[in-house]
PLY file of the C-alpha trace (Angstrom):
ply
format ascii 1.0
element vertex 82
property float x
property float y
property float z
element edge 81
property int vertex1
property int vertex2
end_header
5.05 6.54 10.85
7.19 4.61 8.43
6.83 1.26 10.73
3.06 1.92 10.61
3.19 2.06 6.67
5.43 -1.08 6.64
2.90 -2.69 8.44
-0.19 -1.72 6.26
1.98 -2.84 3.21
3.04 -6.44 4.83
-0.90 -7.40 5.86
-2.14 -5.92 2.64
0.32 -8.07 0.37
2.68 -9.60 2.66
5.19 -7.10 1.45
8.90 -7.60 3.37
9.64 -4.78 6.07
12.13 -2.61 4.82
15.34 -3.68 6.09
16.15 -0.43 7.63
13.40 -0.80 9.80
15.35 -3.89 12.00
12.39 -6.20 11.86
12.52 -9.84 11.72
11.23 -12.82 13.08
11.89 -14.68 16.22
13.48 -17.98 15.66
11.37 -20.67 17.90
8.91 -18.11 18.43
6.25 -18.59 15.62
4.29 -15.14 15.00
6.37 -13.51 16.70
8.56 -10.68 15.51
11.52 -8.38 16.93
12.74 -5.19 15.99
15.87 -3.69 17.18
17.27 0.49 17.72
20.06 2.21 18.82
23.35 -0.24 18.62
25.57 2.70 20.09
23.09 2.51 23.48
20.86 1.92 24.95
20.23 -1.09 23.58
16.89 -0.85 22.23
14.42 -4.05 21.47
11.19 -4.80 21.00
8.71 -7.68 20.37
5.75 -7.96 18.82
2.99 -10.32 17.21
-0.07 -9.63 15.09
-3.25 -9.55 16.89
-7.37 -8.54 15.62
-9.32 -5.96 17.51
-12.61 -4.06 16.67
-13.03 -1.04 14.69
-15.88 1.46 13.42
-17.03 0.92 9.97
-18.83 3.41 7.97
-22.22 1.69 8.50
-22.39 1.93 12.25
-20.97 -2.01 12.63
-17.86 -3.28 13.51
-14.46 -4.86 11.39
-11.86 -6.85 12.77
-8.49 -5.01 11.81
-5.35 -6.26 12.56
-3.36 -4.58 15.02
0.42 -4.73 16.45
0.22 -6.36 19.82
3.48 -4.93 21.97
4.91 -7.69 23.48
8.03 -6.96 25.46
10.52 -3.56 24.91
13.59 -3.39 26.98
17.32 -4.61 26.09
18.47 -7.79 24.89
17.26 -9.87 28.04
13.86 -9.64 26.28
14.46 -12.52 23.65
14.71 -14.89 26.81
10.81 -14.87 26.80
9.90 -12.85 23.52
0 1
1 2
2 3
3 4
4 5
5 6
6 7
7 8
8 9
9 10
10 11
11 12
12 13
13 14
14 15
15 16
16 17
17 18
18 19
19 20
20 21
21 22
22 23
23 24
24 25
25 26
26 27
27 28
28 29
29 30
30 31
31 32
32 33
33 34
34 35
35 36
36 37
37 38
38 39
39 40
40 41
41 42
42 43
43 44
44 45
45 46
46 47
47 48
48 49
49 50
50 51
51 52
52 53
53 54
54 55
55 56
56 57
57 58
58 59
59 60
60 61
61 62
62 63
63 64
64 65
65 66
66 67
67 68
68 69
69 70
70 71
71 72
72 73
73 74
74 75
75 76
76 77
77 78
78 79
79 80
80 81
């Protein structure tokens, strides 16, 4: 929950993730972001970009929301193609 909250703050107003939530962005990977978990093992990492998909609205149309797009989770071999 508190990733999904950091999220909704940084679209909203581009607010910085907290920085005990690991996340950064890739170097040489524009739009691309990482987050990492567990140092002591296994050695958890993720990747991840921003991405729009279609939601309800109120009226019976459609919004485009944004939406985390899960790229690649596994160990540190992901970063060789994030």
């Amino acid at each position: 929950m508190e990733f999904s909250a950091a999220c909704d703050r940084y679209v909203s107003a581009q607010t910085p993730f907290p920085s005990r939530l690991r996340v950064k962005p890739i170097q040489g990977a524009p739009g691309v972001f990482e987050m990492t978990w567990s140092f002591a093992g296994p050695d958890g990492r993720a990747t991840w970009d921003w991405t729009e998909v279609q939601v309800a609205d109120d009226a019976g149309g459609t919004v485009q929301m944004p939406a985390v797009r899960w790229r690649r989770i596994g160990d540190h071999g992901i970063f060789r193609q994030p």
